[in-house]
C-alpha positions in Angstrom: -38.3 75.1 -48.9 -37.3 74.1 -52.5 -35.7 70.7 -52.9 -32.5 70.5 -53.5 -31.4 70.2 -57.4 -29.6 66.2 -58.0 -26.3 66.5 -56.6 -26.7 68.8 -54.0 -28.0 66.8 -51.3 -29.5 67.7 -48.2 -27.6 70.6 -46.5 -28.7 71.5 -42.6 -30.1 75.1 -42.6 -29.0 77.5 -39.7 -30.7 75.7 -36.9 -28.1 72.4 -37.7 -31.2 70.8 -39.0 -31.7 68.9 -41.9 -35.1 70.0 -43.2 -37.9 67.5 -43.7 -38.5 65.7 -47.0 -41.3 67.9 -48.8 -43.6 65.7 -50.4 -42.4 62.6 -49.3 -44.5 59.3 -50.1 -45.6 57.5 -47.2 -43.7 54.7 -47.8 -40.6 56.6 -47.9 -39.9 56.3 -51.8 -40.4 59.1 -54.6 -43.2 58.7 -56.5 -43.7 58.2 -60.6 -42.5 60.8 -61.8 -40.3 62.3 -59.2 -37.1 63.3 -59.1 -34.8 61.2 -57.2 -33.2 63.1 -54.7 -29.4 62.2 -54.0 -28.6 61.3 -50.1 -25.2 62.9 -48.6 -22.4 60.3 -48.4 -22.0 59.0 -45.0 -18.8 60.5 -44.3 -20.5 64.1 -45.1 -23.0 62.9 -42.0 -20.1 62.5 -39.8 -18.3 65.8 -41.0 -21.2 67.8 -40.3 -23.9 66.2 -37.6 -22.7 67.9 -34.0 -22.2 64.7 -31.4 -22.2 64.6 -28.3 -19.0 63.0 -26.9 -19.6 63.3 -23.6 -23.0 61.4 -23.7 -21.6 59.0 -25.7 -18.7 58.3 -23.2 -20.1 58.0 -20.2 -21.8 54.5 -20.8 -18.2 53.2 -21.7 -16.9 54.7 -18.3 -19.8 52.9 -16.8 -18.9 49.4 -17.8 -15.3 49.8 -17.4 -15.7 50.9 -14.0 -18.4 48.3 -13.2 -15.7 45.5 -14.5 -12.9 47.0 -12.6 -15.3 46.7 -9.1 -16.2 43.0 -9.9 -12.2 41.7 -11.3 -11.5 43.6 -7.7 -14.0 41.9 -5.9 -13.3 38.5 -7.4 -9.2 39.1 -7.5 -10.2 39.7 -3.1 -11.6 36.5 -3.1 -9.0 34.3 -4.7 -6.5 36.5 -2.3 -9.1 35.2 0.7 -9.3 32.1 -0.6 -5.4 31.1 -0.9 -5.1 33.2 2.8 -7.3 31.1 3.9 -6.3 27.5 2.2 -2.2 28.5 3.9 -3.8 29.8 7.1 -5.6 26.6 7.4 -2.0 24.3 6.3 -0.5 26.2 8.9 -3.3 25.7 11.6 -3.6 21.7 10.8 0.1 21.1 10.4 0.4 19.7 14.0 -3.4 18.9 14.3 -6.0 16.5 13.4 -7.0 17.6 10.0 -11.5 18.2 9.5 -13.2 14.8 8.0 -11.0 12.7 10.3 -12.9 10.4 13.0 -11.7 8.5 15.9 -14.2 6.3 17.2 -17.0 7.5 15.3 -16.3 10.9 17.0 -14.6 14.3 15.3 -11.3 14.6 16.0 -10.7 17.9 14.1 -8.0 20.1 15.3 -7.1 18.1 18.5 -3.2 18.4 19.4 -1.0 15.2 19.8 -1.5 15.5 23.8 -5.0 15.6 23.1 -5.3 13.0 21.1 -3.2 10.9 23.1 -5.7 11.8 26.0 -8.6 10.7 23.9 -6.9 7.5 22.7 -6.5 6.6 26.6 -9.7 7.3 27.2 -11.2 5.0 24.4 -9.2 2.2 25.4 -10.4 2.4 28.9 -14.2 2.1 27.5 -13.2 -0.4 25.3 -14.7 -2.9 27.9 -16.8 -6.3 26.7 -19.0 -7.6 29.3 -18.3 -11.7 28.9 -21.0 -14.2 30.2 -21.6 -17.5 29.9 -25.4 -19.9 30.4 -24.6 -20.7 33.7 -24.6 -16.9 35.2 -20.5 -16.3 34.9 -20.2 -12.7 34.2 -16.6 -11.1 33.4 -16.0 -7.0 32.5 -13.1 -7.7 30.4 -10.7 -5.0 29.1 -9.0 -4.8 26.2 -5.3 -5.7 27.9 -7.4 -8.6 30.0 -7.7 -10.0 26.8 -3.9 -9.7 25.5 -4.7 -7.1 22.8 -1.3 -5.0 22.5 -2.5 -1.2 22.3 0.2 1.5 20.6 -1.1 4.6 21.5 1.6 6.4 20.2 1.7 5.0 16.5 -2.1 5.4 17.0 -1.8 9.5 17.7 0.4 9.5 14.5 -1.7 7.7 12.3 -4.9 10.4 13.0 -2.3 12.7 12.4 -0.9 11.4 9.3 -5.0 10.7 8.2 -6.0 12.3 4.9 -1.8 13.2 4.0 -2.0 12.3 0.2 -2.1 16.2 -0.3 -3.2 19.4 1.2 -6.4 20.1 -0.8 -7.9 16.1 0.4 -6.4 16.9 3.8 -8.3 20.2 4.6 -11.5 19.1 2.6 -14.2 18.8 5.3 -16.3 17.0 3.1 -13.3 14.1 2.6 -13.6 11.5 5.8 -11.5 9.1 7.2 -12.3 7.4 10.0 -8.9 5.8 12.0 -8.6 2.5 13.9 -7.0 1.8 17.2 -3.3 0.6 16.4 -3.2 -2.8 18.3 -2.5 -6.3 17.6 -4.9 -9.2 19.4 -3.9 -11.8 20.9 -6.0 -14.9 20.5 -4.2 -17.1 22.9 -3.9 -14.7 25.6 -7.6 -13.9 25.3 -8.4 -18.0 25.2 -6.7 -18.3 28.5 -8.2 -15.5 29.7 -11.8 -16.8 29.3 -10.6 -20.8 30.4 -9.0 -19.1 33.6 -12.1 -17.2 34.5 -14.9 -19.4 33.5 -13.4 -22.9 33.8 -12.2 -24.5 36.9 -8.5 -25.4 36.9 -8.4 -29.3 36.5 -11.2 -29.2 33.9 -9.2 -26.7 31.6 -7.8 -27.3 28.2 -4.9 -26.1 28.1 -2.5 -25.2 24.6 1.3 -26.0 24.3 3.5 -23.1 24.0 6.8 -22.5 24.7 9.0 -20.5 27.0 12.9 -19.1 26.9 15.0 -20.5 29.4 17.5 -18.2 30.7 19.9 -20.7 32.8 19.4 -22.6 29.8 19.4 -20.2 27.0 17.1 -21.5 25.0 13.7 -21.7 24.2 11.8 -25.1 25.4 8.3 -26.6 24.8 5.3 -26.1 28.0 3.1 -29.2 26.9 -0.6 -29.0 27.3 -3.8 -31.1 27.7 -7.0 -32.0 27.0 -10.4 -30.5 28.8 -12.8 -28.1 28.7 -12.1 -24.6 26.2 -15.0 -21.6 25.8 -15.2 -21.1 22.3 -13.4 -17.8 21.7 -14.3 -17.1 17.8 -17.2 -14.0 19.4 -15.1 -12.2 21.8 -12.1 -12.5 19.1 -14.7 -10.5 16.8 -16.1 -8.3 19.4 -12.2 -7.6 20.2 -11.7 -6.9 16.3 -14.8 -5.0 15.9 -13.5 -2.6 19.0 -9.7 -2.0 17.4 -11.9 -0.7 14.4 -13.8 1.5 16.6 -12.6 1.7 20.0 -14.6 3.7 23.1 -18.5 1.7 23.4 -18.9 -1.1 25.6 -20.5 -4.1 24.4 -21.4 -7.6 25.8 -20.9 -11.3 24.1 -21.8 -14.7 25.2 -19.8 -17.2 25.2 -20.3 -21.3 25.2 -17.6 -24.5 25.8 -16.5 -27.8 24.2 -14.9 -30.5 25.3 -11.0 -30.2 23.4 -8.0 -32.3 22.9 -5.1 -30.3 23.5 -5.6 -27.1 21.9 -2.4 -27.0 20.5 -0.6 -29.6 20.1 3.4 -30.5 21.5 4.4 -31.5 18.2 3.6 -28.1 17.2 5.0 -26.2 19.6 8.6 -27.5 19.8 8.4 -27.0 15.7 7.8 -23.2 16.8 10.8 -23.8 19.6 13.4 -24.8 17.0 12.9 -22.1 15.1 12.9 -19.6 17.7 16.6 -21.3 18.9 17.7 -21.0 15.2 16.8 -17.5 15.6 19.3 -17.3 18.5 22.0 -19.2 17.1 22.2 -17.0 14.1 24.1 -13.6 15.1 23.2 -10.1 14.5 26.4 -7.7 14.0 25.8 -3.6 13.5 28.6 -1.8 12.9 29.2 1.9 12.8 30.9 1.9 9.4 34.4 3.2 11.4 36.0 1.4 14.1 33.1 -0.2 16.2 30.6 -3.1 16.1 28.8 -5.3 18.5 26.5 -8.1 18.1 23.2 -8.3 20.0 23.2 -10.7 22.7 20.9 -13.5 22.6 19.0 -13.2 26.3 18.2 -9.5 23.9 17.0 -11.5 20.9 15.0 -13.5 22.4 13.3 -11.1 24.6 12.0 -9.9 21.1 10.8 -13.2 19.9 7.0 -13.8 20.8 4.3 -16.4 19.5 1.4 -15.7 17.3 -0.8 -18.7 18.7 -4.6 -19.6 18.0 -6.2 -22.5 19.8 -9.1 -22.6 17.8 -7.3 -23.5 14.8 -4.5 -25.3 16.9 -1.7 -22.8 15.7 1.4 -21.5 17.1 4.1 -20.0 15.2 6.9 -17.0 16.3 6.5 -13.6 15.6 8.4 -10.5 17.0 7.9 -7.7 19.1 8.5 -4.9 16.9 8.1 -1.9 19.0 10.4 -3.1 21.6 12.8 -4.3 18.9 12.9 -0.3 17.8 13.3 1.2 21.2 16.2 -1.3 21.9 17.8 0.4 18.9 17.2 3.4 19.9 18.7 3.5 23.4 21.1 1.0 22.9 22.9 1.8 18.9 23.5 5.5 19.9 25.8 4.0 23.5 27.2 0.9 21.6 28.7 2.5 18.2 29.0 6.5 18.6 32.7 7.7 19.4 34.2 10.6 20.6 36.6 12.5 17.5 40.1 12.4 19.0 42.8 14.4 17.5 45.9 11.8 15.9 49.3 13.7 18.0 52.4 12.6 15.7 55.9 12.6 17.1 57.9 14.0 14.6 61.7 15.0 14.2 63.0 18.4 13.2 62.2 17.6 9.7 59.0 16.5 10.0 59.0 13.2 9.9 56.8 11.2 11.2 58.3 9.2 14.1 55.8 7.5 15.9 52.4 8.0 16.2 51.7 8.8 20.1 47.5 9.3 19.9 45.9 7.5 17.3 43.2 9.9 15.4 39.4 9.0 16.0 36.8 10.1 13.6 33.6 11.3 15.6 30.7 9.0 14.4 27.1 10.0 15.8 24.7 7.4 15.0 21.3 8.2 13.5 18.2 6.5 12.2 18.0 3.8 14.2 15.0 2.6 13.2 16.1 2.2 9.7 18.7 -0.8 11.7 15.0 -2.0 13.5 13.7 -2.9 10.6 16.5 -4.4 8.8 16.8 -6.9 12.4 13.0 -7.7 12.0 13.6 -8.6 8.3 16.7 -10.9 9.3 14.8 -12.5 12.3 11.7 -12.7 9.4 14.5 -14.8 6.8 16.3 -17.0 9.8 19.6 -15.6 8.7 23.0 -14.1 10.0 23.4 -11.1 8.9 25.9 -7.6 9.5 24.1 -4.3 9.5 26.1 -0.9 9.0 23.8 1.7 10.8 23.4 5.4 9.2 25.9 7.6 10.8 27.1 11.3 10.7 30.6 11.0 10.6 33.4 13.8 11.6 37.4 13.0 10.0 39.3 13.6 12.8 42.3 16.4 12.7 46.3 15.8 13.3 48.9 17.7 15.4 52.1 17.1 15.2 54.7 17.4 18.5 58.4 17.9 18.4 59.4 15.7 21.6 62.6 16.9 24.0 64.0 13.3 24.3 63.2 10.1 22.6 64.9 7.1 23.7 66.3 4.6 21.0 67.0 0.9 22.5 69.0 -1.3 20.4 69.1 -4.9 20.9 72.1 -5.8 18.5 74.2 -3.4 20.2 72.3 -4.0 24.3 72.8 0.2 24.3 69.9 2.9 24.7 70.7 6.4 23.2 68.6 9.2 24.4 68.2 11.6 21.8 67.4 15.2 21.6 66.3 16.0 18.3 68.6 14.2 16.2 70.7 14.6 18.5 72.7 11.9 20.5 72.8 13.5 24.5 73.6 10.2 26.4 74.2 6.5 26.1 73.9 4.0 28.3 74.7 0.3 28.8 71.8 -2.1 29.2 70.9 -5.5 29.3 67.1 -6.2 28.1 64.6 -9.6 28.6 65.8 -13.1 28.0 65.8 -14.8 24.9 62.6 -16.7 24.5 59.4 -15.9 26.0 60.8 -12.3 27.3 62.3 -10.4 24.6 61.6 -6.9 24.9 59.2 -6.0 22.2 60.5 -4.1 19.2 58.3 -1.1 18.1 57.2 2.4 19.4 56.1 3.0 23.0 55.7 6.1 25.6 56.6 6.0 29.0 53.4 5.9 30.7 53.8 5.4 34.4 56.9 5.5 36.8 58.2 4.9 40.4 61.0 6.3 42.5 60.7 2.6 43.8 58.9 -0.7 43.5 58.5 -3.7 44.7 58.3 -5.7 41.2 56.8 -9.4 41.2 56.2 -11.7 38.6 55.9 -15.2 37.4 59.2 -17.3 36.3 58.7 -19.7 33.4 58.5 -22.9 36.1 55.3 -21.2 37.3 57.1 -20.3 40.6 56.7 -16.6 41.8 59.8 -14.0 42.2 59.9 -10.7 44.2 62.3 -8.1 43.6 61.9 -5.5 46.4 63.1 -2.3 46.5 63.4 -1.7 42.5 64.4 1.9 42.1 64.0 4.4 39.0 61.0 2.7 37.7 60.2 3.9 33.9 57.8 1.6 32.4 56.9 2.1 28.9 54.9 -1.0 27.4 52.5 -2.9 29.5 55.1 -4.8 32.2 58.6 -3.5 30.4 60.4 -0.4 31.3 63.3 1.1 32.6 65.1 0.3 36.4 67.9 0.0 37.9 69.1 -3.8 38.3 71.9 -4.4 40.8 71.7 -7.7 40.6 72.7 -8.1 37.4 75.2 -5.7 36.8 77.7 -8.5 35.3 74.7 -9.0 32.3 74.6 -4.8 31.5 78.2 -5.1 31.3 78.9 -8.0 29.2 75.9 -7.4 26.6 74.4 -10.4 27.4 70.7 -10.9 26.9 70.5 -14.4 26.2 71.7 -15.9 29.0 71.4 -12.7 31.5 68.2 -10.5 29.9 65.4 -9.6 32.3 61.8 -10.9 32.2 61.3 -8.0 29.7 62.7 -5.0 31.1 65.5 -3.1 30.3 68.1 -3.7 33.0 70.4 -0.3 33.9 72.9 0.8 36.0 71.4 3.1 38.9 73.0 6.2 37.9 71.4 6.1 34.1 68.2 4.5 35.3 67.9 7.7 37.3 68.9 10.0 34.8 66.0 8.6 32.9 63.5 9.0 35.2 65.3 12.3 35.9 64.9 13.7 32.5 62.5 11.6 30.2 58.5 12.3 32.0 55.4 10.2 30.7 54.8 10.6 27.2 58.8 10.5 26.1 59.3 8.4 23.3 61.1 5.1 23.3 62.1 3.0 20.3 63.0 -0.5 20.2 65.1 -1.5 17.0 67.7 -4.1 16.8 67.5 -8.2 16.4 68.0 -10.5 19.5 71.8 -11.1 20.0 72.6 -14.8 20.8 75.2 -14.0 23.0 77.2 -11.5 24.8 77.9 -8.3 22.4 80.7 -6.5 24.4 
């Protein structure tokens, strides 16, 4: 085939071709004296070259599928993983979370009963064999020696282990290991060890002191010299089995000849300020209408001594736990009140008359612990102090009452004028209490309890008793006043006469309008007393 003239190019002949390059050097370039053959331009390649799209296309479907399977296969396992991380949140919410020990033993997943169970059970193997060099042999428990267990705040601390977030708390590869919650108690274990390995009149025994009841107060127990084991071991052992209650272990223990472990002077320092504890009072309040103040015999129930004989210590502490549960029971009965509606008396225009039921607001106490620790802190500082506990408190509502009657007593005039509404219905003479000591109070009462008759006794101002049988149409309406019929002083209704006739606080009547009053006016009628004291008769 010819080659093609400059400018042409290659062209494809009918097979799609493109025919070789005739007389080609071997290294691909014309030689001397050659014509230099033009090339196509690319574009004319693409123009005219038949491609095979499909071929070409199927390696691209390839990889997109293959990075659609693997972003599905690695979007499935962060959907596993986060399933997982909540499933496991929700599983360990109430549970022991993985990593935490008790012990030195797993406690993963264990309930609150269960762990409770398992901190019982580690306390009861929390036993140290005690001997001595002469053969004395004691199996002592932690409680023989004084150590205070709280298995409760212990439960809640291996529940609350590993809580400074969720990813720490669920790591299995994060560990905490959780102690017994206890407090020792080096005194009570020193006497423990004198009273089983020392005889009685060779002991050393430590000053302390004691509340007196009768007394009410707190006074010194002195002690004395003799013979003391030295404690410092089974305080370590006892240490060494809060951190990691449950094994048994042994300790050996030896004696020395003591003064007085801890000294009088000592104690009654510790005794003072445990009575200026007592002396100091602790008010809580409800924020509304209540308060009480803690008795004494209660503080100082609370008030314990932190005492260590091998360094001749003693000083007061306080009993926390029972300080809380005191609050608990006790703030909830003392402070909450019951909401009572306020009941007005009011007249057709709606005034307000007298209030009959004063309004209560409903105040439910809560967060007593919050009150705990604000006692502890006071008892801590030796001071007084008034607490307002934390309350949930309801206003209470008002309902207003229209009464049938209401009965107006006037002392300047010595009348009462039963009124209906407005209204004047009846009056009636009276004579109410002596000048003095037996005034009738002024102010707004109710009738609250009556008799057809009664024998009425009292005290006359020489101390001497009087009886007055018989009394009919009894209407009493404040405390010991009310409303009767008095026969024998007719001559004092009539004339007005008070000062030197009145009652001993009653309102004296005539029989026929003492009966209309206990007739017509039932318990919860209002009666008002207005009016100044005459100083002699009025009529």
């Amino acid at each position: 085939m010819t080659s093609a003239t400059e400018g042409q190019g290659f062209m494809p002949d009918q097979t799609g071709r493109i025919p070789a390059y005739q007389n080609a050097p071997t290294d691909g370039f014309p030689s001397a004296g050659e014509r230099t053959e033009a090339f196509p331009p690319l574009g004319a390649w693409d123009a005219q070259l038949p491609v095979d799209t499909a071929a070409l296309a199927a390696p691209r479907k390839r990889s997109r599928a293959a990075l659609i399977v693997a972003l599905s296969i690695l979007a499935a396992l962060i959907v596993l993983a986060i399933g997982s991380f909540f499933g496991a949140r929700w599983y360990f919410q109430d549970k022991a979370a993985p990593g935490v020990t008790f012990g030195g033993v797993s406690v993963m997943g264990k309930t609150a009963a269960e762990l409770k169970n398992t901190v019982n059970a580690a306390v009861a193997h929390s036993t140290i064999a005690v001997s001595d060099n002469s053969g004395k042999k004691t199996n002592a428990s932690l409680r023989d020696l004084g150590v205070q267990v709280n298995t409760d705040a212990t439960v809640n601390n291996i529940l609350d282990a590993k809580s400074s977030n969720d990813f720490t708390r669920l790591n299995p590869f994060s560990h905490e290991s959780v102690s017994l919650a206890a407090k020792p108690d080096k005194l009570a274990a020193s006497t423990y060890l004198t009273k089983t390995f020392i005889a009685e009149s060779d002991r050393a025994v430590p000053s302390t002191i004691a509340f007196d009841g009768n007394a009410k107060q707190f006074n010194v127990l002195p002690g004395k010299d003799g013979k003391a084991p030295v404690s410092a071991p089974v305080d370590k052992a006892v240490d060494a089995m809060i951190a990691t209650p449950g094994q048994p272990t042994t300790v050996a223990v030896a004696y020395s000849n003591v003064t007085t472990p801890i000294p009088v002077a000592a104690a009654q320092q510790t005794a003072d300020q445990a009575n200026q504890r007592l002396a100091n009072t602790i008010t809580v309040n409800n924020g509304d209408a209540k308060s009480f103040v803690i008795p004494a015999d209660v503080v100082a129930s609370w008030i314990k001594t932190d005492a260590d004989p091998s360094a001749g210590t003693i000083a007061v502490s306080y009993d926390k736990a029972a300080v809380s549960a005191y609050m608990a029971k006790d703030l909830p009965a003392q402070l909450n009140q019951q909401k009572v509606t306020q009941e007005d008396i009011v007249n057709d225009a709606g005034t307000v008359l007298a209030t009959k039921t004063p309004g209560v607001n409903g105040v439910a106490i809560k967060n007593t612990e919050a009150v705990a620790q604000q006692v502890v802190q006071a008892l801590d500082a030796g001071k007084p102090v008034t607490i307002q506990a934390e309350a949930d408190v309801t206003k209470y509502d008002t309902k207003q009452v229209k009464p049938e009657y209401r009965i107006v007593v006037d002392k300047s005039s010595q009348t009462a004028t039963v009124y209906r509404g407005e209204t004047p219905v009846k009056t009636f003479l009276v004579c109410t209490g002596r000048s003095g000591n037996h005034e009738t109070d002024s102010g707004n009462f109710f009738i609250d309890l009556r008799y057809a008759t009664q024998d009425m006794r009292g005290l006359n101002d020489d101390g001497s008793h009087y009886l007055s049988p018989g009394v009919k149409w009894v209407s009493y309406f404040n405390g010991g006043e009310g409303f009767h019929t008095a026969d024998w002083n007719y001559g004092g209704i009539a004339s007005g006469d008070p000062s030197n006739n009145g009652s001993h606080g009653c309102v004296n009547m005539y029989e026929q309008d003492a009966q209309w009053i206990y007739d017509n006016c039932p318990e919860g009628t209002l009666v008002q007393v207005i009016g100044s004291q005459p100083s002699g008769a009025v009529r």
